[in-house]
KOLDOKOL-131899 format. One record per residue (C-alpha): residue number from 1; y, z, x. Coordinates in pm, whole numbers, plus 50000, padded with zeros to 5 digits. Each point is the difference from the previous one (the first is absolute). Layout:
BEGIN
R num     v     w     u
R NUM     Y     Z     X
...
***
This chain:
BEGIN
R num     v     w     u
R   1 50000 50000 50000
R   2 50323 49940 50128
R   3 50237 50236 50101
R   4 50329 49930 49811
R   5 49712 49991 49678
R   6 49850 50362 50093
R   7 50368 50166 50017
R   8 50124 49784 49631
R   9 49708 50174 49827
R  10 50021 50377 50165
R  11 50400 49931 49898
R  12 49885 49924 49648
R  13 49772 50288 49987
R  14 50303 50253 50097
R  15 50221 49857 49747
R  16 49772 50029 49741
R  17 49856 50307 50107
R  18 50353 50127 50001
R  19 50120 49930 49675
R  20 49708 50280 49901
R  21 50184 50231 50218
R  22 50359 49934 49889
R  23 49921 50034 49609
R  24 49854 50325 50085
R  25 50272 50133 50205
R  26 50268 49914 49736
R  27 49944 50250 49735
R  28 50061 50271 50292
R  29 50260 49847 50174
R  30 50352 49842 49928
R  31 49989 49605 50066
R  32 50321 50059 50238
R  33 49764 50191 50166
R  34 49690 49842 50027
R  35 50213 49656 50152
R  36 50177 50252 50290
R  37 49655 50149 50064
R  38 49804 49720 50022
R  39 50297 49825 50248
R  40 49998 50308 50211
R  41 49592 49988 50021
R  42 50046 49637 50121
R  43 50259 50018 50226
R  44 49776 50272 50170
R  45 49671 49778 49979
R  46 50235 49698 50158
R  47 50172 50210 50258
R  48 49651 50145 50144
R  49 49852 49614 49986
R  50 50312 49873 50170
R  51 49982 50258 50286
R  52 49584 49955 50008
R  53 49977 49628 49947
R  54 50284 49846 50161
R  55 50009 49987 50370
R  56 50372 49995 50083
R  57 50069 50254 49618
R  58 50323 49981 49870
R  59 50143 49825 50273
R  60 49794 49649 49890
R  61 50257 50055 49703
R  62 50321 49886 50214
R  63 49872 49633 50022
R  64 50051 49962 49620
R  65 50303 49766 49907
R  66 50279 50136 49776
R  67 49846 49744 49696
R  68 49681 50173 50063
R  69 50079 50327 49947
R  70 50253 49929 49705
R  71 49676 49777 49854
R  72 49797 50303 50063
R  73 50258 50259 49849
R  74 50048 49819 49673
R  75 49586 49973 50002
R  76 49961 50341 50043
R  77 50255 50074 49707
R  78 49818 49780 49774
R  79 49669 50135 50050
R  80 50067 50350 50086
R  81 50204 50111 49818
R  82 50092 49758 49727
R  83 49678 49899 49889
R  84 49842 50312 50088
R  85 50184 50176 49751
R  86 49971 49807 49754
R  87 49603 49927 50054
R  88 49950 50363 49989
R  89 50232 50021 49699
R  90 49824 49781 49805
R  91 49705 50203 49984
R  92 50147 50229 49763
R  93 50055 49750 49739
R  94 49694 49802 50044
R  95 49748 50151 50228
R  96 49880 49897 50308
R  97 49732 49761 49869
R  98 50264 49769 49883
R  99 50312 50055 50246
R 100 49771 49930 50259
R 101 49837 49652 49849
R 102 50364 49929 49946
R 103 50166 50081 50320
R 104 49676 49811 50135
R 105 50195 49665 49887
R 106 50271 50007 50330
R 107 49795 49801 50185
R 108 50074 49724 49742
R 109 50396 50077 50072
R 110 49917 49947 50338
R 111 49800 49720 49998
R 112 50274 49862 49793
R 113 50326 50125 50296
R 114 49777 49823 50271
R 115 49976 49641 49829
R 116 50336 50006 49932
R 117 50195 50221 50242
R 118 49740 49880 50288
R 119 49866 49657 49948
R 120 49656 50112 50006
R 121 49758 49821 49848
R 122 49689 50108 49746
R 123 49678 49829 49941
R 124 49865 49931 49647
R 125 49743 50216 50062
R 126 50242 50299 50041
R 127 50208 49891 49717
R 128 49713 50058 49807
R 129 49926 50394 50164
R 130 50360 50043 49882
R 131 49925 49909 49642
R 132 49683 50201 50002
R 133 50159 50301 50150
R 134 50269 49957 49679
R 135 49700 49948 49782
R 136 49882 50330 50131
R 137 50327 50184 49938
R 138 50035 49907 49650
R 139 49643 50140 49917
R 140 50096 50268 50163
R 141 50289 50115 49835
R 142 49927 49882 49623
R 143 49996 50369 49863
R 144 49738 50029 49691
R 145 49967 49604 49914
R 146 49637 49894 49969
***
């Protein structure tokens, strides 16, 4: 199995595996809360791989350009703390099973940024995992209909 395949499905398994955890944790714990918590766990998992992993540690971080890092900062706000929030907020209105098979569309949004903003190109084949995935997400979140 390939590498880059290996780490897509253990990333998969955390985020699912997480939602669990987060719809759990929010009927002890404000959702203002739960976002700075779960920032401040990562930035201490991230700081401790950055010093183990990377030979040169925060130094390697100098070599950046300034369109990288403002690329990176609005990247980090989006995800973060942006759509963090409001991931984990959704829960309360319409549980995790749902939120998540929802949220689980921004690949589509991407897919969509990269043809455009990008120039990349798709093959028919994948055009066709897109619609499937969509597929997918509507079964998922039709609530009660038979």
């Amino acid at each position: 199995m390939d590498l880059s395949i290996l780490l897509s499905i253990i990333c998969a398994s955390a985020w699912g595996t997480q939602a669990v955890f987060v719809k759990r944790a929010l009927g002890g714990i404000g959702l203002q809360a739960m976002v700075l918590l779960t920032l401040v766990v990562n930035l201490l998992v991230i700081t401790s791989l950055i010093k183990l992993a990377t030979p040169g540690g925060f130094s390697e971080f100098r070599v950046f350009s300034q369109s990288a890092y403002i690329y990176f900062m609005v990247a980090g706000f989006l995800n973060y703390f942006l759509g963090r929030g409001l991931y984990y907020s959704s829960f309360r209105f319409i549980g995790a099973t749902r939120a998540t098979a929802i949220s689980s569309t921004y690949p589509m949004l991407s897919v969509a940024l990269a043809i455009f903003g990008l120039a990349e190109k798709l093959a028919p084949r994948q055009y066709l995992g897109i619609a499937l995935t969509l597929a997918g997400v509507y079964l998922l979140i039709m609530k009660g209909k038979k």
